[in-house]
Structures are given as structure tokens and as C-alpha cells.
TILOVEX-25305 format. One record per residue (C-alpha): residue number from 1; y negated, z negated, x negated. Coordinates in Angstrom, 1 decimal. Layout:
BEGIN
NUM Y Z X
...
//
This chain:
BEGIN
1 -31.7 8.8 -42.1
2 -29.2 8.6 -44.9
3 -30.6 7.1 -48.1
4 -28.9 8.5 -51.2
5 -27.3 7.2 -54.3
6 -26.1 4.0 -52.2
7 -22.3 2.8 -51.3
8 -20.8 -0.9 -50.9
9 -23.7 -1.7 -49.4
10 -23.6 -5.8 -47.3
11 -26.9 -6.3 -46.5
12 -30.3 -4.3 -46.1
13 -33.8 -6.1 -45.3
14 -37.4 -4.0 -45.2
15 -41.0 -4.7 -45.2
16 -44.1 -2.9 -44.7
17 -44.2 -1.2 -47.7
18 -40.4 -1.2 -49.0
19 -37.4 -1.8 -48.7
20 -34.1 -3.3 -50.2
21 -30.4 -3.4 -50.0
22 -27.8 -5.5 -51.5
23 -24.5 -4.1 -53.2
24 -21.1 -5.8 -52.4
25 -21.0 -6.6 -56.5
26 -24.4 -8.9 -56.4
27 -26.4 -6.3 -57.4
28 -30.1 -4.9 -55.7
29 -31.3 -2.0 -55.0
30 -35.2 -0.8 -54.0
31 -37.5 1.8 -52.9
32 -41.1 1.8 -51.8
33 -44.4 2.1 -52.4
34 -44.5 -0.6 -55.4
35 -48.1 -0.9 -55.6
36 -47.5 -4.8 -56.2
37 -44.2 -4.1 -58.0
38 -42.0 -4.8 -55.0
39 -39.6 -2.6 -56.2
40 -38.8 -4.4 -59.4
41 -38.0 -2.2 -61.6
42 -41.1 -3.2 -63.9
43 -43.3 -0.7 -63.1
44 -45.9 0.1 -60.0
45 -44.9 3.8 -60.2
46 -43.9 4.7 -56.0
47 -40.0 5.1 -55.7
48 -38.6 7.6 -52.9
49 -35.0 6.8 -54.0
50 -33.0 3.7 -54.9
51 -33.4 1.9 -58.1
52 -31.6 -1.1 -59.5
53 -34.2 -4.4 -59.6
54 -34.4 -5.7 -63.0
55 -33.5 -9.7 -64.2
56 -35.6 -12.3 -64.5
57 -38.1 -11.6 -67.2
58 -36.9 -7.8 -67.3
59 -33.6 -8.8 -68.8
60 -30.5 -6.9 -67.7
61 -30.8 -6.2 -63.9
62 -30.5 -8.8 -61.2
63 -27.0 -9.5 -60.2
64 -24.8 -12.3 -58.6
65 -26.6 -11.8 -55.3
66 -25.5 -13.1 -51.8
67 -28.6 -12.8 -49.7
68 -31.5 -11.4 -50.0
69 -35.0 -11.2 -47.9
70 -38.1 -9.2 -47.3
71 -42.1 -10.0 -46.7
72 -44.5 -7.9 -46.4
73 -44.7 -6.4 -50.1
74 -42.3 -8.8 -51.9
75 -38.7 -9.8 -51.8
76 -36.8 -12.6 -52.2
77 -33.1 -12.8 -53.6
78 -30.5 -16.3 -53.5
79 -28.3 -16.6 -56.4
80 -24.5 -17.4 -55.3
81 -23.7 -19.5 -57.3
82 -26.5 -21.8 -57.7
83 -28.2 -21.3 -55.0
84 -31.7 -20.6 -56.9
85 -34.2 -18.3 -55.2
86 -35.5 -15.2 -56.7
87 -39.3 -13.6 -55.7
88 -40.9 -10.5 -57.1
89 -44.0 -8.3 -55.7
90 -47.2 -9.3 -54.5
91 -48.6 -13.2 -54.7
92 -52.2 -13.2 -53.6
93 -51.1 -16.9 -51.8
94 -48.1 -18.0 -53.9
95 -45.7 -16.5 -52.0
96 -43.7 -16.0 -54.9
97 -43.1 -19.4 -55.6
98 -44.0 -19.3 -59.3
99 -47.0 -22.0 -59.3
100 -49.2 -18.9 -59.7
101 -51.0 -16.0 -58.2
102 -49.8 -13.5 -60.2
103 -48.0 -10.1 -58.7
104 -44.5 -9.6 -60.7
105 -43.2 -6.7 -61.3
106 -39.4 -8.3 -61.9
107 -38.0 -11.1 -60.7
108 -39.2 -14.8 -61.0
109 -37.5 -18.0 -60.2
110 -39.2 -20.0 -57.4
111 -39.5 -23.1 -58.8
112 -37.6 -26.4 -58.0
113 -35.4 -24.9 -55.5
114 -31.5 -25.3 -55.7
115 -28.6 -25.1 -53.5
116 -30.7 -22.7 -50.6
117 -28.4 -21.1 -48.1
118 -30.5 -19.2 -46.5
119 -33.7 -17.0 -47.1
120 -36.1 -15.5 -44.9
121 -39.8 -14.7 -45.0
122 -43.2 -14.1 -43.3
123 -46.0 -11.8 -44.4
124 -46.8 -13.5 -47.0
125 -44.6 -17.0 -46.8
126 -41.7 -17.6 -47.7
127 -38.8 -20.2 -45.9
128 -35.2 -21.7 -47.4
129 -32.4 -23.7 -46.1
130 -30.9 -26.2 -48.3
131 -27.4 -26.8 -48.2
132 -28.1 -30.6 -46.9
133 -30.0 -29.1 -44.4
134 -33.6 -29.4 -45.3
135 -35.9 -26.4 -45.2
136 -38.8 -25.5 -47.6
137 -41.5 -23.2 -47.5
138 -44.6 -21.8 -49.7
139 -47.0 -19.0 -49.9
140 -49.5 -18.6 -47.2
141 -50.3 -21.3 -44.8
142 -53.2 -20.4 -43.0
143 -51.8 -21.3 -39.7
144 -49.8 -24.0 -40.7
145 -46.8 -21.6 -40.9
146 -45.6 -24.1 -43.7
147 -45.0 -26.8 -41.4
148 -46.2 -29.3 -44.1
149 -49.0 -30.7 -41.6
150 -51.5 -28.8 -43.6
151 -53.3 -25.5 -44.0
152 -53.2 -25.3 -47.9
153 -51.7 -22.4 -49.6
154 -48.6 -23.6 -51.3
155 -47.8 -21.8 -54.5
156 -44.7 -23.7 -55.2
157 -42.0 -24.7 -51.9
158 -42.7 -27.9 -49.7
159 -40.5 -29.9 -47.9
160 -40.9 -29.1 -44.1
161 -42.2 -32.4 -42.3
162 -39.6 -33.7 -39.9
163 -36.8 -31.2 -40.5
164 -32.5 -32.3 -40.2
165 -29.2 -30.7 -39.9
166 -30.8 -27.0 -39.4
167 -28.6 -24.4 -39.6
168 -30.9 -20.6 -39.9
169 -34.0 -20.1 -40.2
170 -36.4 -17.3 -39.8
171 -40.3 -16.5 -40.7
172 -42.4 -14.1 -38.3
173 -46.2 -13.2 -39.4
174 -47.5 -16.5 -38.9
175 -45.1 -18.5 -37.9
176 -41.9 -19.5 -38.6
177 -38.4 -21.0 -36.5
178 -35.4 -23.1 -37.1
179 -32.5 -23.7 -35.1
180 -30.8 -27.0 -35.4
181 -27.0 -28.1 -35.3
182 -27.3 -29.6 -32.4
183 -28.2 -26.1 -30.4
184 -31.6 -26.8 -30.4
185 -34.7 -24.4 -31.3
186 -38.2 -25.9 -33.5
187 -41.0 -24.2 -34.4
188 -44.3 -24.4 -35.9
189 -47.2 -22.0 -37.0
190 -49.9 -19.4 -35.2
191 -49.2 -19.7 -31.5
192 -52.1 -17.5 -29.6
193 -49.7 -15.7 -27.6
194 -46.9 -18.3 -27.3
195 -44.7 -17.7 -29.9
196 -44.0 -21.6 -30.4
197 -42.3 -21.5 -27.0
198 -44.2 -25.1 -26.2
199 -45.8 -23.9 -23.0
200 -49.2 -24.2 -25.0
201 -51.6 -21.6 -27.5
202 -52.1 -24.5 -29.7
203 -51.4 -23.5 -33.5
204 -49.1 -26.2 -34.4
205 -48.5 -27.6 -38.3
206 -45.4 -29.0 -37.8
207 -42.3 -28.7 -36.0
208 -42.0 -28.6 -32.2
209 -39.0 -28.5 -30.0
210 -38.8 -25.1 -27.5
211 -39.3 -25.7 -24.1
212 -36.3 -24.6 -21.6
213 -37.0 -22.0 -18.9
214 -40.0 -22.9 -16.3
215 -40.8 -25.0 -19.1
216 -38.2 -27.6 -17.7
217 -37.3 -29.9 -20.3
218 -35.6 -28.0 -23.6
219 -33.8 -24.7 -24.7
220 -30.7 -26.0 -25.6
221 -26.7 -24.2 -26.6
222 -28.6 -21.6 -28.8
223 -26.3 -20.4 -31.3
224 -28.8 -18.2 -33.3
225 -32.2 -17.3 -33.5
226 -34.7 -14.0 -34.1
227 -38.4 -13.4 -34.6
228 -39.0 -9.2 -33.2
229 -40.6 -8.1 -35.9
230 -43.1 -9.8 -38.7
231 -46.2 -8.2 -37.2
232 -45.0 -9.2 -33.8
233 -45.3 -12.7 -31.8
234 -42.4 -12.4 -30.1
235 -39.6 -14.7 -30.1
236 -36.1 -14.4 -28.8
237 -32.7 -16.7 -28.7
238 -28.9 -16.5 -28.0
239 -27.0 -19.0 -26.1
240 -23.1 -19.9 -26.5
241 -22.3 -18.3 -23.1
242 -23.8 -14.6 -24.5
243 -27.2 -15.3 -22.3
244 -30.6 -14.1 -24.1
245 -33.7 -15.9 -24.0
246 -37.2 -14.7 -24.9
247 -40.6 -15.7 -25.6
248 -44.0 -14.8 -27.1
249 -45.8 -11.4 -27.0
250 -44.9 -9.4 -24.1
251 -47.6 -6.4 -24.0
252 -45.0 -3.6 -23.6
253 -42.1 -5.3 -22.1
254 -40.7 -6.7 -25.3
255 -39.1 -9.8 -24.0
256 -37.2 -8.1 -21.2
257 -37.8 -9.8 -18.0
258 -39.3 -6.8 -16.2
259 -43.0 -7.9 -16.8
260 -45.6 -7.5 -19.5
261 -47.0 -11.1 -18.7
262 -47.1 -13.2 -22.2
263 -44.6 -16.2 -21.9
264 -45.4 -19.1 -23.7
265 -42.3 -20.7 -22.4
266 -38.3 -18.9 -22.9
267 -38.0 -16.5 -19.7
268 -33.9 -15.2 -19.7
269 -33.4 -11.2 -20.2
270 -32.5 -9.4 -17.6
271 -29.8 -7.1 -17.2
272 -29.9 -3.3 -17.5
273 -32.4 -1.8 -15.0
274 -33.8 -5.5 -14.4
275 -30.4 -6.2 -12.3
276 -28.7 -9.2 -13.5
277 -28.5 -11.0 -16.5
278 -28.1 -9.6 -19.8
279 -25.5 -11.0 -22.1
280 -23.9 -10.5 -25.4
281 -20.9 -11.0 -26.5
282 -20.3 -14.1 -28.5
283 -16.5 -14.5 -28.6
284 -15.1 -14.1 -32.1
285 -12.4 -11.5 -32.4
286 -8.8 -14.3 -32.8
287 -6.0 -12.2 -34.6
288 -2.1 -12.6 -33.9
289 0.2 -12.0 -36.9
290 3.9 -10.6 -36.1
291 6.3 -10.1 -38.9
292 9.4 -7.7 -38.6
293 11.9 -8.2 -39.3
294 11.8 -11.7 -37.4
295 14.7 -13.6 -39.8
296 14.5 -11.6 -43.0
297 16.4 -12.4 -46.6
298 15.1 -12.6 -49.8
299 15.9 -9.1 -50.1
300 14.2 -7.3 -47.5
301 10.8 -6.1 -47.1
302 9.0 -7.7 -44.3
303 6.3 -5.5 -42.2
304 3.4 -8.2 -40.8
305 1.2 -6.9 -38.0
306 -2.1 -8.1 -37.4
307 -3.4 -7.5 -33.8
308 -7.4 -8.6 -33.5
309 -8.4 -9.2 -30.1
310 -10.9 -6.8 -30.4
311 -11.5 -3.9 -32.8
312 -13.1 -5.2 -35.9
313 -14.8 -3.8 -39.0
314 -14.7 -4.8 -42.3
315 -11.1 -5.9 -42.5
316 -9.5 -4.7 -45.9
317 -6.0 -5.4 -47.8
318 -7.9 -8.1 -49.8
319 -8.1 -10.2 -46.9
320 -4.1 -10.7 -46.4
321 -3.3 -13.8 -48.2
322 0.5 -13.7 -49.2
323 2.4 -17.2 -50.6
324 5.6 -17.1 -52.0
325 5.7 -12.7 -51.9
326 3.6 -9.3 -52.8
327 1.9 -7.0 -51.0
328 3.2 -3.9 -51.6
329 0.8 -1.4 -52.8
330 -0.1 2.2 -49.7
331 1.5 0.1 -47.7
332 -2.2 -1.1 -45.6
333 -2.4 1.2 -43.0
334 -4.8 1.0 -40.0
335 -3.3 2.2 -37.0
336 -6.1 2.1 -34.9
337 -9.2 -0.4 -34.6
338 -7.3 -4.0 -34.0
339 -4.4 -3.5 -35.4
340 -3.5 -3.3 -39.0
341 0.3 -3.6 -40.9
342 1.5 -4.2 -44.5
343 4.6 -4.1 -46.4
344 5.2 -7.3 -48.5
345 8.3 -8.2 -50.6
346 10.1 -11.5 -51.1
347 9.7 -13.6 -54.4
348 12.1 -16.3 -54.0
349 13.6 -18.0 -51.4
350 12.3 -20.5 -48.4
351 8.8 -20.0 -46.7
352 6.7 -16.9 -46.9
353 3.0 -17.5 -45.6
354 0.8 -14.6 -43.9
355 -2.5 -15.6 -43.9
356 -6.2 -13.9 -42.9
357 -9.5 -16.1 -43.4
358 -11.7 -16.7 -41.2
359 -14.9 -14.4 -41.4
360 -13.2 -11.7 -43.0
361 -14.3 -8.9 -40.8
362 -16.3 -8.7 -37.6
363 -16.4 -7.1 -34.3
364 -19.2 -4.8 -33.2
365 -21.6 -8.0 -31.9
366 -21.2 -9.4 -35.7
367 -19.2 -11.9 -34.6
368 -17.1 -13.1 -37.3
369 -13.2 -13.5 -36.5
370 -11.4 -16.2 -36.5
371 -8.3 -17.4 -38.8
372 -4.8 -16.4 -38.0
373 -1.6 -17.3 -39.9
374 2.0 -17.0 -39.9
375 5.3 -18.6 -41.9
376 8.4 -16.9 -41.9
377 11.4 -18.4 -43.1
378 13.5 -16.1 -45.7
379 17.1 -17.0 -46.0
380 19.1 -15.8 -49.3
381 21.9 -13.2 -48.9
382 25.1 -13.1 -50.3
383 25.8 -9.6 -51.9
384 29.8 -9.5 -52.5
385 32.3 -11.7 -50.5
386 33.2 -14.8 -52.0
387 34.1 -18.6 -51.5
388 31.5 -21.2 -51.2
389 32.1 -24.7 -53.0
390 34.0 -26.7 -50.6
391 33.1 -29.5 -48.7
392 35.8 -32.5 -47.3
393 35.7 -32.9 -43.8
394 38.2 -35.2 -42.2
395 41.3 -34.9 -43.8
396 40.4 -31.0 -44.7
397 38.3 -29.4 -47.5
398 36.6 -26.9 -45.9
399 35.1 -23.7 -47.5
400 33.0 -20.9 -46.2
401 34.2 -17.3 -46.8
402 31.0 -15.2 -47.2
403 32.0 -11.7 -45.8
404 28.2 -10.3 -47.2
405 25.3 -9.5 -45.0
406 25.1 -6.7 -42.3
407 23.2 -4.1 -43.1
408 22.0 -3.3 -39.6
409 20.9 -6.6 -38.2
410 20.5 -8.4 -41.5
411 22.8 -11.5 -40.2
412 24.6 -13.2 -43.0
413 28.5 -13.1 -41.8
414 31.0 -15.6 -43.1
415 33.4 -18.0 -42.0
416 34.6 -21.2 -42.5
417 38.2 -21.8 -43.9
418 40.4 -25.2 -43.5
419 43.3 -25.1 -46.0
420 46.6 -25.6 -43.7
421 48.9 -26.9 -46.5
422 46.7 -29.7 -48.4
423 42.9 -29.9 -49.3
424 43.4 -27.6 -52.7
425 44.8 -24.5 -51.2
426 43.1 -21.9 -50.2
427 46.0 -19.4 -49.0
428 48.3 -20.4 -46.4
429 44.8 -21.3 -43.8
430 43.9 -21.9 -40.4
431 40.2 -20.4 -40.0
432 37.7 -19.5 -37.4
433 35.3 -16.7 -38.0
434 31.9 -17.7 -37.7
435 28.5 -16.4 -38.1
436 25.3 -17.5 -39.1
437 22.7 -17.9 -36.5
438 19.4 -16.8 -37.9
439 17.0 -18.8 -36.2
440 19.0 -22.3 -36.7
441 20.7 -21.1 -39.9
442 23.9 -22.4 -38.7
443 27.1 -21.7 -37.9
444 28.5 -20.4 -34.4
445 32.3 -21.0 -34.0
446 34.2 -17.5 -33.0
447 38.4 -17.1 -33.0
448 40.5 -18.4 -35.0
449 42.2 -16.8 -37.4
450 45.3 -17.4 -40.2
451 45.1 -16.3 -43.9
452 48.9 -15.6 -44.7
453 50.7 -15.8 -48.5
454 49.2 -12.2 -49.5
455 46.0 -13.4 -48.8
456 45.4 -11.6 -45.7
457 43.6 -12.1 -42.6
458 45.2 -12.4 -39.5
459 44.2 -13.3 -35.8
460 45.8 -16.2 -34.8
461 47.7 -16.0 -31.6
//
């Protein structure tokens, strides 16, 4: 279903009773029931359409987003620049982070938190990842879903016991589940159907490591992580090779390995039909930048091509980086889904840098793409036909005779003169015509020639 009143939008997240959607200018968006004030627009009035979430303390509206997160009737929003965490909605067990029990019907900042990455939430807890790596939680810690060796409701964050160099993290219902740099998987919380992975049903209040498959030794190579849903228990995780692996809650096939036998250890996915294995694709879409022409002046307008490996999404004229030129303005065009070409003119002479950033756009997997560059040499034209300052050479002062450019093939044409009579004259010469490579920028000898009295060129037999 199409939700109304809503463009530019980068990220969506839902709960049970609302949802929320983040703008590409920081700004959110809600709708819902708003019993707790979820919605955050100050009021506990049900809205069926979009509205803009208020500041903090109902000042303004909330903006300079860059992630944002969903519980079960609250929502959580990170601050780009600071990396401070915003809450608003129901807080029965602190989930809001406030040091209080209070629902808000606007935002609040969870307290002592800085520098998060990374949001996600349970029912009612909340999780963070810190930019040194760290993770915090708070809110509801019945089952230990805090990981702070403890079943205490926390109503401000606590430092996860035992936690380094993660990279995501993700809450379920009662549980929660990190994924560390090193390509391994950790988690902690409720675990009556095997969610921890652990080859046990033993709740757990801090971290443990995921078992591998047949519960031999560990799951290791996962490149992300995901919980099914927050009122589910199941678990599942992608390797670097594309392979899926799956754990937890299996009552109606949910993990994919042809069963509905709860695993309390990874089982792999099968493929399609239960033949195979199923993969995804994991290999970021690489781009290749072409100019045209190859060896173009400070006068021409250059056409770069950027050919993806694989159609990609998301990839707009902002994301062509030009040194030392312009882009020139109708001149994006996309001529199909991996290929893409702009116009861009010449500023001043020397190198002209192409560039595309990585994670600009992404494929249809998400996978981010990769960065691609090119440097193209511009060479300056001569626009009328003249002498060059001369050069001695031997017993000779040689000059070269610029004859202009040709307007075809964009080669610079000129030639190099020897006076015949003494190194001050200019008429009376033996020359060669030459012309100018344009890959080495030098010059490639041709015939000789003979400039006579009138100034006239002659070949020289």
C-alpha cells in the first residue's frame, strides 16, 4: 500500500502499533495508534496519515536524523552529527532511556549516550553501537536481554558485559544479537526455543558466542545479522560466500531447512524447493569510468561513462565528483540500469579527476558499490598558428610552428623548424613536419620540408 504525503524517503522501521519513516533531509515522519504518544507529534490523538515528529521538548520538529529504530510502541532516532540518541512513546520499563517511567509524547534524549552508530530495539529495550565499538542497552531486562549479567530494568543505558569491536546490532522480543569484526555472531537474552544459537534453552545474561552447524565449534564469516521479527524467536545470518544460516523458532518452516523442528543450533537454508543451497548475493556492484574523448584539450567537453557491474539504484548526479572541471547541467542521463554518462567541461589545464564514492548507490541485494575513479590528462590547444619561443639545440635554435588543432581528431599539429642560415632566422629553414602524439605529448618526426624567402612552405626533395 502506498502511504500518502511521503517522498525522499531513506529509511522506514514499524512496530506493533506504528510506524515511522525517515526523510533524506533528517527529518521524521509517523503514524499509528499513539495511545503512548509514539507518534510524536505531542498528542495521543490516532494518526492514519504521516505527521512530522516534534523536537525535543516540543521545540521545532526533529531533524538531522540518520537512523532511526522502532519497539513495540516507541521509537528511537540517532542524531548525525553527534551521535546522541533520541526516544519518545511508551516507558513502562525505561525503555526510553530518560531515568524515568514516564511515556513522552515528543522526543527525549537518552541520557549519557554519544557517538552511537547504530540503533535497534526490542519490545520494550532498547540497544546502541558506539563508534569504539561498545554496545549499550536499557529498558526491559526481564530475560537478561541487557546483557549486563542482571535482570534489573535499566532506565538509563548500560554497558554490555564482555562486548569489543562489534560492528551491528539487533534486538528481538527478548533477546538481543551482535555481530563482531571478526565475522563472529554473540548473543544473550530469553532462549526457550533456541534463539541464542548455543545448542542449549538456557536464558543467558550475557554474551555467548553462536555455535557453527551440527553445533561443531562456531558460526564464523557472517557478514550481517537479523532477528525475523520482534515477536518471533527466530534467528538468521549471512556469510561472505552469499550462504544463509538460521536458527531459533521453527513452527512453520521459518528457518528454511525443510523442517518445522526448533534448532537451537544454525541449520543452512536450503535452496528453492528444498534443492540446494540457498544463497544471496553479496558482491558489491564495482563501476568502470570511460571518458571520451580519450586525449581531450582544455577546450573540449569530455563525456565520462560509468558502467556498474550490475544495475544499481540510488545513483544520482551528486555522486560524480569532478577536480579541476564542471559538470554540465541535463547532461546526467541514465541509459539504462548500469550505465550512466555526463558532460563535464575543462577549467584549466593538466589533470581532470572523475570520481564516484563508495556506497553511493546499491544493487538490488543492498549491497553497496564500490569506488571507481579516473584521471584524464587535458592538454592546452593552440587556436591560430604561430611560433613557439625557441629552444638551442646543437648548433641550431629550434622553434615549433603551431599549425592549430584538428578539429576532427583533436590532435594538436605543428612542427619543428631549424633555421638554415644562423640561429636568429626564421626564413630561409630546413624543417620536418611533426605532430603531436596525444598519449606521450611528444613529437613524431614526418618529411622534411624547406621554408623559402617568401615565407613559404615547401617539400624538400
Amino acid at each position: 500500500m502506498f502511504v500518502a504525503g511521503l517522498s525522499g524517503i531513506t529509511q522506514i522501521s514499524a512496530g506493533c502499533y506504528g510506524a515511522i519513516a525517515l526523510e533524506s533531509n533528517g527529518k521524521v515522519w509517523a503514524w499509528g495508534w499513539n495511545a503512548f504518544g509514539e507518534v510524536g507529534d505531542n498528542t495521543t490523538i490516532q494518526r492514519k496519515t504521516p505527521v512530522q515528529v516534534h523536537g525535543v521538548n516540543n521545540v521545532g520538529d526533529l531533524s538531522n536524523i540518520s537512523h532511526i529504530a522502532s519497539g513495540e510502541a516507541f521509537f528511537l532516532a540517532l542524531n548525525a552529527t553527534s551521535g546522541t540518541v533520541y526516544a519518545w512513546g511508551r516507558n513502562v520499563v525505561g525503555q526510553l532511556g530518560d531515568n524515568s517511567t514516564v511515556n513522552r509524547w515528543t522526543p527525549v534524549q537518552v541520557s549519557g549516550l554519544s557517538g552511537i552508530t547504530q540503533l535497534s530495539a526490542g519490545n520494550n529495550f532498547s540497544i546502541a553501537l558506539k563508534n569504539d565499538g561498545t554496545v549499550y542497552t536499557w529498558g526491559d531486562n526481564s530475560s537478561g536481554q541487557l546483557g549486563d549479567n542482571t535482570i534489573i530494568n535499566r532506565w538509563t543505558p548500560v554497558q554490555v558485559s564482555g562486548l569489543s569491536e562489534i560492528t551491528q546490532v539487533s534486538g528481538g522480543n527478548v533477546f538481543s544479537i551482535v555481530l563482531k569484526n571478526n565475522g563472529t555472531v554473540w548473543t544473550w537474552g530469553y532462549n526457550g526455543v533456541g534463539s541464542l544459537g548455543d545448542n542449549t534453552i538456557i536464558q543467558r545474561k550475557t554474551p555467548v558466542q553462536v555455535h557453527g552447524v551440527n553445533d561443531f565449534e562456531y558460526l564464523e564469516g557472517i557478514t550481517s545479522i537479523s532477528i525475523g521479527s520482534t515477536s518471533g524467536g527466530q534467528l538468521s545470518a549471512i556469510k561472505s560466500d552469499g550462504t544463509v544460516y538460521a536458527w531459533g523458532s521453527n513452527g512453520a518452516g521459518q528457518l528454511g531447512d525443510n523442517t518445522i523442528i526448533e534448532r537451537h543450533t544454525p541449520v543452512q537454508v536450503l535452496g528453492v524447493g528444498g534443492a540446494g543451497i540457498f544463497s544471496v548475493d553479496t558482491t558489491p556492484p564495482d563501476v568502470e569510468i570511460s571518458a571520451s574523448p580519450i586525449s581531450p584539450t582544455n577546450a573540449t567537453t569530455v563525456t565520462y561513462t560509468f558502467e556498474f557491474s550490475k544495475n544499481v539504484t540510488g545513483f544520482t548526479v551528486d555522486d560524480i565528483n569532478v577536480t579541476n572541471g564542471t559538470r554540465k547541467d541535463g547532461t546526467f542521463d541514465e541509459v539504462d540500469g548500469d550505465t550512466y554518462t555526463i558532460e563535464v567541461d575543462k577549467l584549466a589545464d593538466g589533470e581532470q579527476i572523475v570520481a564516484v564514492a563508495a556506497e553511493a548507490c546499491q544493487d538490488v541485494a543492498g549491497n553497496l558499490n564500490t569506488e571507481g575513479t579516473i584521471t584524464v590528462v587535458m592538454t592546452n590547444i593552440v587556436t591560430s598558428p604561430g611560433y613557439s619561443e625557441g629552444t638551442v639545440a646543437g648548433d641550431r635554435k629550434w622553434f615549433k610552428y603551431y599549425l592549430g588543432m584538428d578539429a576532427v581528431s583533436g590532435v594538436i599539429k605543428a612542427m619543428l623548424v631549424a633555421p638554415k642560415d644562423g640561429i636568429g632566422v626564421r626564413q630561409g629553414t630546413f624543417i620536418r613536419a611533426d605532430i603531436l602524439d596525444p598519449d606521450t605529448h611528444k613529437f613524431i618526426s614526418g618529411q622534411i620540408y624547406y621554408i623559402n624567402r617568401e615565407g613559404k612552405i615547401e617539400l624538400y626533395n
